[in-house]
PyMOL Python script that loads the backbone (N, CA, C, O; Angstrom):
from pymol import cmd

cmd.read_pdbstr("""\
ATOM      1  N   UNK A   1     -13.139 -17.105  -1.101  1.00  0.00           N
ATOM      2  CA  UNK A   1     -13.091 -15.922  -0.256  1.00  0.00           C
ATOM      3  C   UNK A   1     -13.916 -14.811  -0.894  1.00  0.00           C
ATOM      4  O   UNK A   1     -14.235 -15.103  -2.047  1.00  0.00           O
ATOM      5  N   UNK A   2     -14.299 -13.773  -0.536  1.00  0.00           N
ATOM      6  CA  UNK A   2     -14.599 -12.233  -0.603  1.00  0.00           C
ATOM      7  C   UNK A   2     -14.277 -12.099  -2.045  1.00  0.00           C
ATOM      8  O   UNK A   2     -13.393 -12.839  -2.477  1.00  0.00           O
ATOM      9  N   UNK A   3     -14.813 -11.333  -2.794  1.00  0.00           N
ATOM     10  CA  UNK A   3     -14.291 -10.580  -4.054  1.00  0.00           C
ATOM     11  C   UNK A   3     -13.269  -9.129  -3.453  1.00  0.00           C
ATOM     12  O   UNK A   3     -13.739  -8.224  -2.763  1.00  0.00           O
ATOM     13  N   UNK A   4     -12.569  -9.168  -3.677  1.00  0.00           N
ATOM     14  CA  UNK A   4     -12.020  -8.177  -3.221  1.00  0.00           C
ATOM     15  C   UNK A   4     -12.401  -6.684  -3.507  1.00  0.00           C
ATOM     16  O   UNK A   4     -12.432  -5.839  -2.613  1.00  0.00           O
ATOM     17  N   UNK A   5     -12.692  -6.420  -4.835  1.00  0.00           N
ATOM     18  CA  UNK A   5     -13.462  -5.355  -5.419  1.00  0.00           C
ATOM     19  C   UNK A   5     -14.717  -4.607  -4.104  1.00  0.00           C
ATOM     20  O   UNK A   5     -15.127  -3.451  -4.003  1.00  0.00           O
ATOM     21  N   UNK A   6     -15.021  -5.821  -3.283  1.00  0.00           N
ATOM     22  CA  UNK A   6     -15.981  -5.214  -2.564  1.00  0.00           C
ATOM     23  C   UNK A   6     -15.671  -5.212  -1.316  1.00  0.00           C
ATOM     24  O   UNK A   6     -16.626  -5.005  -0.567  1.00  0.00           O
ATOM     25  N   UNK A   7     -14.692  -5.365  -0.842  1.00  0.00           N
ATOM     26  CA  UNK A   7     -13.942  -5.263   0.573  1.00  0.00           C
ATOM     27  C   UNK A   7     -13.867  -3.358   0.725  1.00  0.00           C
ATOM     28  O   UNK A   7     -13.462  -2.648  -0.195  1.00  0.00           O
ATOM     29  N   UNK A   8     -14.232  -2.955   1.742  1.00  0.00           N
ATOM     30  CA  UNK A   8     -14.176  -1.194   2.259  1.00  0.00           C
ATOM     31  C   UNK A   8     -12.602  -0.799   2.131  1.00  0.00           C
ATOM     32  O   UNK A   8     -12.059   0.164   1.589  1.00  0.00           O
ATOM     33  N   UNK A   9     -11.959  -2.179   3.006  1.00  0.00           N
ATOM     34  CA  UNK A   9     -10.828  -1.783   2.561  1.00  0.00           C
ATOM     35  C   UNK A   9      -9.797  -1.826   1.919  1.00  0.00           C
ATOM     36  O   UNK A   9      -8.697  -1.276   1.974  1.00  0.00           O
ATOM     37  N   UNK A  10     -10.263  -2.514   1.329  1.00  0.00           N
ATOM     38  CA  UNK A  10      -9.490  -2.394  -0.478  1.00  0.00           C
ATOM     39  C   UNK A  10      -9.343  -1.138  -0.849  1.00  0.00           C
ATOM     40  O   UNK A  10      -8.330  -0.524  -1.182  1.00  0.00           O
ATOM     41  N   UNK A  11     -11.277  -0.561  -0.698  1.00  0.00           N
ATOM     42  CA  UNK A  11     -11.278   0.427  -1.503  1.00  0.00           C
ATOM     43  C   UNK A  11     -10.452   1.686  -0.749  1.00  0.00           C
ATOM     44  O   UNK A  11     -10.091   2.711  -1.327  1.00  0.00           O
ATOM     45  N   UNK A  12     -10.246   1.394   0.593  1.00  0.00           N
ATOM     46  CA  UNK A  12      -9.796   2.780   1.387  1.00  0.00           C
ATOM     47  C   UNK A  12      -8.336   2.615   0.582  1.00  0.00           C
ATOM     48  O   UNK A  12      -7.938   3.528  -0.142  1.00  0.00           O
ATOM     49  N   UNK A  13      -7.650   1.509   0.744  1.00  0.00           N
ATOM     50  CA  UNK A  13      -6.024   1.922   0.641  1.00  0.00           C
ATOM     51  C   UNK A  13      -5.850   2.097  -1.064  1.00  0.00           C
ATOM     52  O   UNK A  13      -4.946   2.743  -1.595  1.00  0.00           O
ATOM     53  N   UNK A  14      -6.875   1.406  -1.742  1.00  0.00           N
ATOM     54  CA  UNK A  14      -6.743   2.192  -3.481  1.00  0.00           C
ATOM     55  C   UNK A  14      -6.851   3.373  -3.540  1.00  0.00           C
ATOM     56  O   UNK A  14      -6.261   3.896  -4.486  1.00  0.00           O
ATOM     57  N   UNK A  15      -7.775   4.471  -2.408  1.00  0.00           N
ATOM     58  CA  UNK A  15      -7.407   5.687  -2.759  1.00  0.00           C
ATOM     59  C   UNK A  15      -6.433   5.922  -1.966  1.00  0.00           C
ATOM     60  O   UNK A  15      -6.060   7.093  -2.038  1.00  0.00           O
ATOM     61  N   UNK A  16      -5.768   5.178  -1.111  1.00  0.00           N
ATOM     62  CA  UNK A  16      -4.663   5.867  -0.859  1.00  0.00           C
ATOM     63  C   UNK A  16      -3.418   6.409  -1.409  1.00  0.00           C
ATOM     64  O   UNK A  16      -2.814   7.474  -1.279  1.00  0.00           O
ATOM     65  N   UNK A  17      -3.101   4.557  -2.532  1.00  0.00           N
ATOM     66  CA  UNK A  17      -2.260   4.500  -3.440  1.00  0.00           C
ATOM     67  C   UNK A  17      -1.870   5.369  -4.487  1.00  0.00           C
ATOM     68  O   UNK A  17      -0.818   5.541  -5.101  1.00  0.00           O
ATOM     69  N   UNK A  18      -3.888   6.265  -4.555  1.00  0.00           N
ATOM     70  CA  UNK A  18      -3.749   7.199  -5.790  1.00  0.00           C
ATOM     71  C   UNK A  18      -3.670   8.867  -5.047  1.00  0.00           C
ATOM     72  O   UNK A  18      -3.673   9.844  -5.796  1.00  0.00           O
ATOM     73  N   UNK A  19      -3.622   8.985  -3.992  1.00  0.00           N
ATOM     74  CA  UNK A  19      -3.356  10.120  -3.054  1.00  0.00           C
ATOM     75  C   UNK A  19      -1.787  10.449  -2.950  1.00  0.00           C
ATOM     76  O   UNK A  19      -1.219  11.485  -3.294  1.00  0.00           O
ATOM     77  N   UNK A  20      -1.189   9.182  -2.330  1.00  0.00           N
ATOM     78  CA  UNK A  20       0.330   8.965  -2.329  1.00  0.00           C
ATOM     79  C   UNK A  20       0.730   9.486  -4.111  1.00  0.00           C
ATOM     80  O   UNK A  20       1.177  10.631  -4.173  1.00  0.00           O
ATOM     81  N   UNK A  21       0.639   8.978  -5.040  1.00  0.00           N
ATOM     82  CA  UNK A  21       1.542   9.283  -6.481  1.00  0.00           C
ATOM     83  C   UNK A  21       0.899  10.562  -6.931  1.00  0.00           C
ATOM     84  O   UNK A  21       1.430  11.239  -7.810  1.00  0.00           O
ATOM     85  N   UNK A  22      -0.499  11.000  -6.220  1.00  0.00           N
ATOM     86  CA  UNK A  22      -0.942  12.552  -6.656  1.00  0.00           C
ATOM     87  C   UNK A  22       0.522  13.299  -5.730  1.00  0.00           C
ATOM     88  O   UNK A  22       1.393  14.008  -6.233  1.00  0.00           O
ATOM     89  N   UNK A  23       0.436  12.941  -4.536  1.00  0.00           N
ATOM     90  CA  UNK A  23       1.389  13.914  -3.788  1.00  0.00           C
ATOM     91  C   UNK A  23       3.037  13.804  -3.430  1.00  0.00           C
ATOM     92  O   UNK A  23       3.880  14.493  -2.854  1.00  0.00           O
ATOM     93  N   UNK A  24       2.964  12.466  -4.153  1.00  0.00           N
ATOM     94  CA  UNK A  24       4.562  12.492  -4.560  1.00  0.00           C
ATOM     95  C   UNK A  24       4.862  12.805  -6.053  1.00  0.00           C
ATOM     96  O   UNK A  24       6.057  12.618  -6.284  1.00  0.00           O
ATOM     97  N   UNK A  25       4.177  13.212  -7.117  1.00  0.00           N
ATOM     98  CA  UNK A  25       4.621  14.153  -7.964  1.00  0.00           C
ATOM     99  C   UNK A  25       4.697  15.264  -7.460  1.00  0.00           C
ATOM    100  O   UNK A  25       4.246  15.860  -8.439  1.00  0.00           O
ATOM    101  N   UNK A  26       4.910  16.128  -6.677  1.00  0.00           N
ATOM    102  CA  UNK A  26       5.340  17.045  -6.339  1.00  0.00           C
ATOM    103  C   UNK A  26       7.007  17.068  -5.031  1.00  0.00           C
ATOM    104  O   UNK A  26       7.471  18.015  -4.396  1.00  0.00           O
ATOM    105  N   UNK A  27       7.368  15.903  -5.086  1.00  0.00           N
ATOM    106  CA  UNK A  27       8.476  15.800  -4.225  1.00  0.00           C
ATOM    107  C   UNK A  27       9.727  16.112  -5.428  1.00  0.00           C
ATOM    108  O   UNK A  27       9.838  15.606  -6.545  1.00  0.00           O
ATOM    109  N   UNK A  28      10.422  16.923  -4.889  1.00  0.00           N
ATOM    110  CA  UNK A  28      11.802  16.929  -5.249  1.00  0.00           C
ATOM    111  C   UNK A  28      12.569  15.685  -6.198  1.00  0.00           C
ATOM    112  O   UNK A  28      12.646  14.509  -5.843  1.00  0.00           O
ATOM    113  N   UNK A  29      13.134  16.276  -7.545  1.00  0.00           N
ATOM    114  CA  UNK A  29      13.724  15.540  -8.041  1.00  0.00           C
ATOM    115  C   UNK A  29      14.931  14.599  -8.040  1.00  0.00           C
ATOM    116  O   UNK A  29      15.360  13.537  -8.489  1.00  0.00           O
ATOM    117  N   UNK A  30      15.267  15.844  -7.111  1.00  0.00           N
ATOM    118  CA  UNK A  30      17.212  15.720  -6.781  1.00  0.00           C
ATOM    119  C   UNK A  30      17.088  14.894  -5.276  1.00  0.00           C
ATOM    120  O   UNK A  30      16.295  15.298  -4.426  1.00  0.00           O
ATOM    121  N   UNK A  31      18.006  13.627  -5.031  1.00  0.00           N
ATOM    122  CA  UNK A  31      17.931  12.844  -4.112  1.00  0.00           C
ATOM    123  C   UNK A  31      16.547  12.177  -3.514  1.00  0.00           C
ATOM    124  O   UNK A  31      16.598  11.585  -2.437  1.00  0.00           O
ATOM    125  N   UNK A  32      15.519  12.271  -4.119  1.00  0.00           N
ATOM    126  CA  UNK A  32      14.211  11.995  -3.901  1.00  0.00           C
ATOM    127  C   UNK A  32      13.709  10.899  -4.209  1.00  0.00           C
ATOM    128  O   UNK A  32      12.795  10.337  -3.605  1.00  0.00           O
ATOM    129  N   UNK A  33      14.350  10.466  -5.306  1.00  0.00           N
ATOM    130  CA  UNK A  33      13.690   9.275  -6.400  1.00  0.00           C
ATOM    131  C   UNK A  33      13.746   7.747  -6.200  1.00  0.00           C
ATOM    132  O   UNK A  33      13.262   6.853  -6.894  1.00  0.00           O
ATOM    133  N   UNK A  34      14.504   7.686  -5.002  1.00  0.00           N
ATOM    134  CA  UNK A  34      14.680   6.540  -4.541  1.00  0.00           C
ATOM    135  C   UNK A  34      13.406   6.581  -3.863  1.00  0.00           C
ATOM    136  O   UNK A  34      12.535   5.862  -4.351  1.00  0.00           O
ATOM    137  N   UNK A  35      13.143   7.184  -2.966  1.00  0.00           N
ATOM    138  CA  UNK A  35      12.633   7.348  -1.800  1.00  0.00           C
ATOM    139  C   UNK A  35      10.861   7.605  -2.252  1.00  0.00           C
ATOM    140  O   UNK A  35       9.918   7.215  -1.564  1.00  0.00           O
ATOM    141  N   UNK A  36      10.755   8.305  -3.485  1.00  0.00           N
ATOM    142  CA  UNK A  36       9.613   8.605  -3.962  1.00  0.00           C
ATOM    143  C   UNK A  36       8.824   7.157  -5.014  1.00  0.00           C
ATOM    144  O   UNK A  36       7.698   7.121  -5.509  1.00  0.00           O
ATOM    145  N   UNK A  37       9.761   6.275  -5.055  1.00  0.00           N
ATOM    146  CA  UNK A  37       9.544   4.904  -6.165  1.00  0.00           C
ATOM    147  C   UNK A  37       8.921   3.946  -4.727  1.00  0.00           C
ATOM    148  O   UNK A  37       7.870   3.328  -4.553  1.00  0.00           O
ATOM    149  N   UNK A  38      10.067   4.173  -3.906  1.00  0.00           N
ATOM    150  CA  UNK A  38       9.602   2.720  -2.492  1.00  0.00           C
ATOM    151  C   UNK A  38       8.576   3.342  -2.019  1.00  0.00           C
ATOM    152  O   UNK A  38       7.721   2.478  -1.821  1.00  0.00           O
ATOM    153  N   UNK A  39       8.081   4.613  -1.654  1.00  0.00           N
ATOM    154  CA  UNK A  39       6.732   5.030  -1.419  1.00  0.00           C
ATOM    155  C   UNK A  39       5.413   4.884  -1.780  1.00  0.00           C
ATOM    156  O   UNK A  39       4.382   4.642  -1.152  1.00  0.00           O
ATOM    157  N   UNK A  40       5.779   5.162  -3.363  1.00  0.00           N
ATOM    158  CA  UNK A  40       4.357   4.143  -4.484  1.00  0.00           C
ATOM    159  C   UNK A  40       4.622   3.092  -4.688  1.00  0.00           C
ATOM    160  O   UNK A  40       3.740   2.520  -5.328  1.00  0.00           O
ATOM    161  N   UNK A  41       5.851   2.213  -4.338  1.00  0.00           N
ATOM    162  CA  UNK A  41       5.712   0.800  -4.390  1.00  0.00           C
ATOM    163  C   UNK A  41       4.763   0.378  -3.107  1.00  0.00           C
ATOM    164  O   UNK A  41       3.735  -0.268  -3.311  1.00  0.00           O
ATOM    165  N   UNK A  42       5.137   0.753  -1.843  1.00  0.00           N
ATOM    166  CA  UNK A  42       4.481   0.422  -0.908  1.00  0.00           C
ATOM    167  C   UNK A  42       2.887   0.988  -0.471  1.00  0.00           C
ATOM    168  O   UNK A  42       2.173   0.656   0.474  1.00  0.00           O
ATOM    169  N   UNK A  43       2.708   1.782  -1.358  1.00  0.00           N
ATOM    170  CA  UNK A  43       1.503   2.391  -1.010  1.00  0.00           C
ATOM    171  C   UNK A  43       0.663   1.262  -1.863  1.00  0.00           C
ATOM    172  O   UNK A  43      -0.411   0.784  -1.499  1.00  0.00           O
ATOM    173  N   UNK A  44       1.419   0.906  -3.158  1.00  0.00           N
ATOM    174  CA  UNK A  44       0.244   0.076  -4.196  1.00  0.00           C
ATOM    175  C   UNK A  44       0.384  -1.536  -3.506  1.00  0.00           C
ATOM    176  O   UNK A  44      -0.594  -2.194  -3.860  1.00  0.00           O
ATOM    177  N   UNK A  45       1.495  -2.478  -2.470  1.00  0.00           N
ATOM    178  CA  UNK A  45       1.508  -3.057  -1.844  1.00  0.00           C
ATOM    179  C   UNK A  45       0.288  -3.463  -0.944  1.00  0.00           C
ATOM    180  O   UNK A  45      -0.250  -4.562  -0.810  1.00  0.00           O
ATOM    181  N   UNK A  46       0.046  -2.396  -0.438  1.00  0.00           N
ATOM    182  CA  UNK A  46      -1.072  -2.457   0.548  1.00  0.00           C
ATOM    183  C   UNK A  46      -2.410  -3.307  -0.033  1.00  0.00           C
ATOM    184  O   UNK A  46      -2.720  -4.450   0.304  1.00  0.00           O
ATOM    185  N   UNK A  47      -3.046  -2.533  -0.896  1.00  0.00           N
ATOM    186  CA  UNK A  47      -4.157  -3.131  -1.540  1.00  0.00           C
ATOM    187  C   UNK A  47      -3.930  -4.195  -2.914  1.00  0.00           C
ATOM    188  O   UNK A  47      -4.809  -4.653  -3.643  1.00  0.00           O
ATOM    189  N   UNK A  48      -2.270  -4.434  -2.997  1.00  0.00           N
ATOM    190  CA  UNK A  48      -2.433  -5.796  -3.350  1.00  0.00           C
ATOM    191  C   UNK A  48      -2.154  -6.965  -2.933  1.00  0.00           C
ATOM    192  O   UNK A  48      -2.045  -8.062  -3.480  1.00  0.00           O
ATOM    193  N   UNK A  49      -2.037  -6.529  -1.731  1.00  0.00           N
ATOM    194  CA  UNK A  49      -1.791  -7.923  -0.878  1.00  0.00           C
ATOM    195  C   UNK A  49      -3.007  -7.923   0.005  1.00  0.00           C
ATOM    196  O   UNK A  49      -2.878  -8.799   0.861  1.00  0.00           O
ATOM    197  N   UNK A  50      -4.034  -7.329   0.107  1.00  0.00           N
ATOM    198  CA  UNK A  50      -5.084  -7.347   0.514  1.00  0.00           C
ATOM    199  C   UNK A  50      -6.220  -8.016  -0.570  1.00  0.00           C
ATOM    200  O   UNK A  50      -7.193  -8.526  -0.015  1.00  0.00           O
ATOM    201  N   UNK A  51      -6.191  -8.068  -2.126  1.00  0.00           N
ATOM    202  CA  UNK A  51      -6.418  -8.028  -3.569  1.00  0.00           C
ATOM    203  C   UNK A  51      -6.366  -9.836  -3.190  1.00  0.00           C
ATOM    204  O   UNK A  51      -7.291 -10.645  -3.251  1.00  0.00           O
ATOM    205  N   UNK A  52      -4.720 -10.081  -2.742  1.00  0.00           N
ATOM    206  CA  UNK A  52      -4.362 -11.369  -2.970  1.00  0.00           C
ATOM    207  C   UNK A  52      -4.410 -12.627  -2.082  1.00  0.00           C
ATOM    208  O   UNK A  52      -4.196 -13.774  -2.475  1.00  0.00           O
ATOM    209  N   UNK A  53      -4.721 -12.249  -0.830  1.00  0.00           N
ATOM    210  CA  UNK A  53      -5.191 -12.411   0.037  1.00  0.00           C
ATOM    211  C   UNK A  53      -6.816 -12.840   0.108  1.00  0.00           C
ATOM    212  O   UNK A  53      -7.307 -13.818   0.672  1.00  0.00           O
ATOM    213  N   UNK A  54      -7.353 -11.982  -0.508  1.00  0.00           N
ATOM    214  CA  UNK A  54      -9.188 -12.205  -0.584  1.00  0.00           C
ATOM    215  C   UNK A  54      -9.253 -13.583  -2.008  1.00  0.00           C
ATOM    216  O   UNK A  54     -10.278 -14.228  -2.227  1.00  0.00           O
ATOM    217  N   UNK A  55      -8.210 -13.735  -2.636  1.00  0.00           N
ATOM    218  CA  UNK A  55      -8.511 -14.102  -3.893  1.00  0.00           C
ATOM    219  C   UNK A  55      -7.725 -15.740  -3.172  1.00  0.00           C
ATOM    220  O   UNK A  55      -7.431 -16.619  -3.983  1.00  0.00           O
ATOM    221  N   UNK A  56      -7.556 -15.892  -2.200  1.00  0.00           N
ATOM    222  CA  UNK A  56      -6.660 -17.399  -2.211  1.00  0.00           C
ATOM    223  C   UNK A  56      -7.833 -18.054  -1.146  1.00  0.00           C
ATOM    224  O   UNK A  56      -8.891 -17.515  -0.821  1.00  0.00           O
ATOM    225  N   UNK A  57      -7.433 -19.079  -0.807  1.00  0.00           N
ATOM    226  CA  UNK A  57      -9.008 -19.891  -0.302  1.00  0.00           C
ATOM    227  C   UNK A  57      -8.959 -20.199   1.538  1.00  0.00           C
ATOM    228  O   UNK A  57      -7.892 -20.476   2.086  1.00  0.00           O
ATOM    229  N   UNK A  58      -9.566 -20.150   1.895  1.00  0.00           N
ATOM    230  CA  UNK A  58      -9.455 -20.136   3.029  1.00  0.00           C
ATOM    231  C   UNK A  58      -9.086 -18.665   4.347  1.00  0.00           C
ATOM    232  O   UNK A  58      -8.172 -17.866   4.144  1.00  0.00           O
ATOM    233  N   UNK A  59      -9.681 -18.620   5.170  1.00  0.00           N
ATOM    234  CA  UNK A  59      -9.412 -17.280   6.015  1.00  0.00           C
ATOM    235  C   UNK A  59      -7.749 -17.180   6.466  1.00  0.00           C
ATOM    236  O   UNK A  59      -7.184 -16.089   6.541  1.00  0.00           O
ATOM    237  N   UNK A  60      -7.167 -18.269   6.708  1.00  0.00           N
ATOM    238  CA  UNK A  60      -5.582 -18.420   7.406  1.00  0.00           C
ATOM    239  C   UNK A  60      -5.029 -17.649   6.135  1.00  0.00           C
ATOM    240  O   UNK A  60      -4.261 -16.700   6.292  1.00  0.00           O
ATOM    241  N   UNK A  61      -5.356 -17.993   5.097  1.00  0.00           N
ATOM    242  CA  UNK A  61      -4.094 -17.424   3.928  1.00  0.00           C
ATOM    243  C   UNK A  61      -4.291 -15.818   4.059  1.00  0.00           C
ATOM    244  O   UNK A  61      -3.436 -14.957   4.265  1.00  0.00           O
ATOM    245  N   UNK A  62      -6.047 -15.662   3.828  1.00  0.00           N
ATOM    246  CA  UNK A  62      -6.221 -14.409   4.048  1.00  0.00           C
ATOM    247  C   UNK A  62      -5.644 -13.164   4.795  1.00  0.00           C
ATOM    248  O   UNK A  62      -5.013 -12.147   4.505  1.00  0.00           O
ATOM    249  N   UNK A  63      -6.273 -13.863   6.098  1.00  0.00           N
ATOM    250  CA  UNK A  63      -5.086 -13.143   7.104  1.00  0.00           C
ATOM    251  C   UNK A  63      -3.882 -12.897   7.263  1.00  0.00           C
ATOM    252  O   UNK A  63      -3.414 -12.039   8.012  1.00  0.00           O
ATOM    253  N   UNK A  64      -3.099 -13.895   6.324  1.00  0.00           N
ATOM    254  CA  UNK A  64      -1.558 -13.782   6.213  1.00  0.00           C
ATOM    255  C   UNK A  64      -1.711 -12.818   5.393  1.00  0.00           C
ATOM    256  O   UNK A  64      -1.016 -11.838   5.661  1.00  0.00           O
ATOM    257  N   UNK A  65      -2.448 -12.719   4.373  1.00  0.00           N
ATOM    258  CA  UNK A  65      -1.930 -11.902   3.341  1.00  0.00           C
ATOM    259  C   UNK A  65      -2.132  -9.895   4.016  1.00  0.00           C
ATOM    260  O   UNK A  65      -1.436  -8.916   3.745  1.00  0.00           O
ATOM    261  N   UNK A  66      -3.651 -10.050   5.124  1.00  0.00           N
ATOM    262  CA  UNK A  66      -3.431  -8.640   5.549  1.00  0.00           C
ATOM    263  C   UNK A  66      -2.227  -8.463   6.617  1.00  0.00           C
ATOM    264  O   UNK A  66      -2.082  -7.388   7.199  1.00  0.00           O
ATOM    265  N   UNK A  67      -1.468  -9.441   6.821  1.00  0.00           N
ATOM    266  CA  UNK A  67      -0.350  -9.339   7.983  1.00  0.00           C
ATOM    267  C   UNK A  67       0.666  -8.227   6.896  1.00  0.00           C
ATOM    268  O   UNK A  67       1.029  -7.057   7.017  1.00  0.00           O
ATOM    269  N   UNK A  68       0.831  -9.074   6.043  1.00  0.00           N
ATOM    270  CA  UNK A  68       1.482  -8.753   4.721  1.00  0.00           C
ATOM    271  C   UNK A  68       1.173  -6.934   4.472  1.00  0.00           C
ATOM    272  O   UNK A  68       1.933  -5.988   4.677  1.00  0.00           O
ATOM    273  N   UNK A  69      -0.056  -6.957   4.027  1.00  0.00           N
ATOM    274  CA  UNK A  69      -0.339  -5.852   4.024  1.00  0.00           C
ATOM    275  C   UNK A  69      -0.728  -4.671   5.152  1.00  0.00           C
ATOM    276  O   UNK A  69      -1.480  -3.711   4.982  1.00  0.00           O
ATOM    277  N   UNK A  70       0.071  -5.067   6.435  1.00  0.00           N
ATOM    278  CA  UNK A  70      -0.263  -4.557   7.175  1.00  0.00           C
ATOM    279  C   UNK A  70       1.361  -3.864   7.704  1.00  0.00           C
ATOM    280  O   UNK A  70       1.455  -2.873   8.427  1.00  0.00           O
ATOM    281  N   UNK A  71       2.646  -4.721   7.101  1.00  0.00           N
ATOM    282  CA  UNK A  71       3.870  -4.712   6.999  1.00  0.00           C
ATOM    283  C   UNK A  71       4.028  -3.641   6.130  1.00  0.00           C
ATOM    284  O   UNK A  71       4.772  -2.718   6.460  1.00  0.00           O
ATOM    285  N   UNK A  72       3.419  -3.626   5.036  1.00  0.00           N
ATOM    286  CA  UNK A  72       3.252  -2.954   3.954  1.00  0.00           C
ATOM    287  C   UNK A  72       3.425  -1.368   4.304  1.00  0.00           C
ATOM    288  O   UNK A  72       4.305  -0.542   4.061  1.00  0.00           O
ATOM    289  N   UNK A  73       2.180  -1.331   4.986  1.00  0.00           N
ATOM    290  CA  UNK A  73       1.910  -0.176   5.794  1.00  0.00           C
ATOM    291  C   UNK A  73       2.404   0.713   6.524  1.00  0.00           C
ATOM    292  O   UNK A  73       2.307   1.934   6.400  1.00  0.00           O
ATOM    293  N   UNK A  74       3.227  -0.202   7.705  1.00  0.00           N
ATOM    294  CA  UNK A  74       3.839   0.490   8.217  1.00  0.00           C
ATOM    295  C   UNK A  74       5.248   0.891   7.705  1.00  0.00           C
ATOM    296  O   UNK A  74       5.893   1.581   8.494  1.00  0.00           O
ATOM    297  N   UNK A  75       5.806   0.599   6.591  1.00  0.00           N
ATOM    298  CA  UNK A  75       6.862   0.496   5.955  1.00  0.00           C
ATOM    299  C   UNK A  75       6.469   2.252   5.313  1.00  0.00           C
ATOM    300  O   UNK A  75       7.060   3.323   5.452  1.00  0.00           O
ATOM    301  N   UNK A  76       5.435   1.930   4.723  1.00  0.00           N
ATOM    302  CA  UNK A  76       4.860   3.396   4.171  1.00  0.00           C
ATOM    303  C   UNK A  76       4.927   4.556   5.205  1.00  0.00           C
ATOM    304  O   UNK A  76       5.310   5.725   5.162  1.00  0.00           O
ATOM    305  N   UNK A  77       4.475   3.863   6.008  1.00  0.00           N
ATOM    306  CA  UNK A  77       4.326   5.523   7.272  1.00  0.00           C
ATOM    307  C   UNK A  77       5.497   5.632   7.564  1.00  0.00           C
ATOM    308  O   UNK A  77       5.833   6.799   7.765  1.00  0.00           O
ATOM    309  N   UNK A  78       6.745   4.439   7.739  1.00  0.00           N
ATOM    310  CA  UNK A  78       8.186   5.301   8.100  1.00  0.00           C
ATOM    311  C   UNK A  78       8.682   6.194   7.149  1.00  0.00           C
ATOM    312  O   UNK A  78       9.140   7.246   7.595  1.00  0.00           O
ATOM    313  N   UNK A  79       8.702   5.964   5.552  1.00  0.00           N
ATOM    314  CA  UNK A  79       9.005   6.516   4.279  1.00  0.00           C
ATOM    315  C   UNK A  79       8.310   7.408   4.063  1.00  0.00           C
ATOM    316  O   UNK A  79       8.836   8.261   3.348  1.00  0.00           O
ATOM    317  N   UNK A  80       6.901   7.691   4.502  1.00  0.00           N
ATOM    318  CA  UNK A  80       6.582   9.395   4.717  1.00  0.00           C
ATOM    319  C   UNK A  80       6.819  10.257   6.164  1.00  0.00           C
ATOM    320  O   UNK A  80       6.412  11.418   6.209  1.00  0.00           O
ATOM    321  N   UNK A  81       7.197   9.918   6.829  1.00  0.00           N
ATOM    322  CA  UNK A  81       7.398  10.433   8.285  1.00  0.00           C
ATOM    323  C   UNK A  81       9.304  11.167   7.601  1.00  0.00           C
ATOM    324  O   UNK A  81       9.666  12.343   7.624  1.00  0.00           O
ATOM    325  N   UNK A  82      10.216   9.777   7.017  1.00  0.00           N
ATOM    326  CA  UNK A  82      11.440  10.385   6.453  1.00  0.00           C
ATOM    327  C   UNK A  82      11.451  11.467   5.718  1.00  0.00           C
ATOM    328  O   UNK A  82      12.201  12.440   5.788  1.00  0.00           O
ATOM    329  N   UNK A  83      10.519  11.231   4.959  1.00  0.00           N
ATOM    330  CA  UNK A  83      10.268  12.526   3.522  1.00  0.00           C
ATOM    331  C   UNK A  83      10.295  13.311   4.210  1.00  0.00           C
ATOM    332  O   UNK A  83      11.342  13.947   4.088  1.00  0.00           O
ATOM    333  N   UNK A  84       9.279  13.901   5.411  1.00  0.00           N
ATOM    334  CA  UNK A  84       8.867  14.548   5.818  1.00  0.00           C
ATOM    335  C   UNK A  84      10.172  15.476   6.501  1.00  0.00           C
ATOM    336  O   UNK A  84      10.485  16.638   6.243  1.00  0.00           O
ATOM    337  N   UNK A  85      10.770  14.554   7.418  1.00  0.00           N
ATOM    338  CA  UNK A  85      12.105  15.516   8.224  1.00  0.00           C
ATOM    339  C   UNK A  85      12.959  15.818   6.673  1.00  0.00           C
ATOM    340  O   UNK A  85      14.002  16.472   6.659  1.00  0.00           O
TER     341      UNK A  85
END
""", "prot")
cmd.dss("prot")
cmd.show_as("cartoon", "prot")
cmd.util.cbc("prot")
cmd.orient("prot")
């Protein structure tokens, strides 16, 4: 498959991963920390299941793996939409 290093969007959701932990050091300490750990777990999810995906053989695995990381995703946007209210 692809090197992943050179996939666009690899590179989009790696800066995402590092956008997300720039702007969740600034979330609240108190009752937050749960909520601020599954956020950078799932933000760094994204582009490694996209990472792992490019690295296994064949397009079917591939694609499973952006399904994966596409789960990923939206898991992230509910956990900042929560933060948010």
């Amino acid at each position: 498959m692809n090197n992943h290093k050179e996939l666009k969007i690899w590179k989009r959701f790696i800066k995402l991963a590092l956008s997300v932990y720039k702007a969740t050091k600034f979330f609240p300490s108190e009752g937050m920390f749960g909520l601020t750990s599954q956020i950078r777990r799932c933000s760094v999810s994204v582009p490694s299941n996209i990472a792992e995906g490019a690295g296994r053989r064949g397009n079917k695995k591939f694609l499973q793996f952006l399904g994966i990381a596409y789960g990923s995703l939206c898991e992230l946007e509910t956990q900042l939409i929560i933060s948010l209210e």
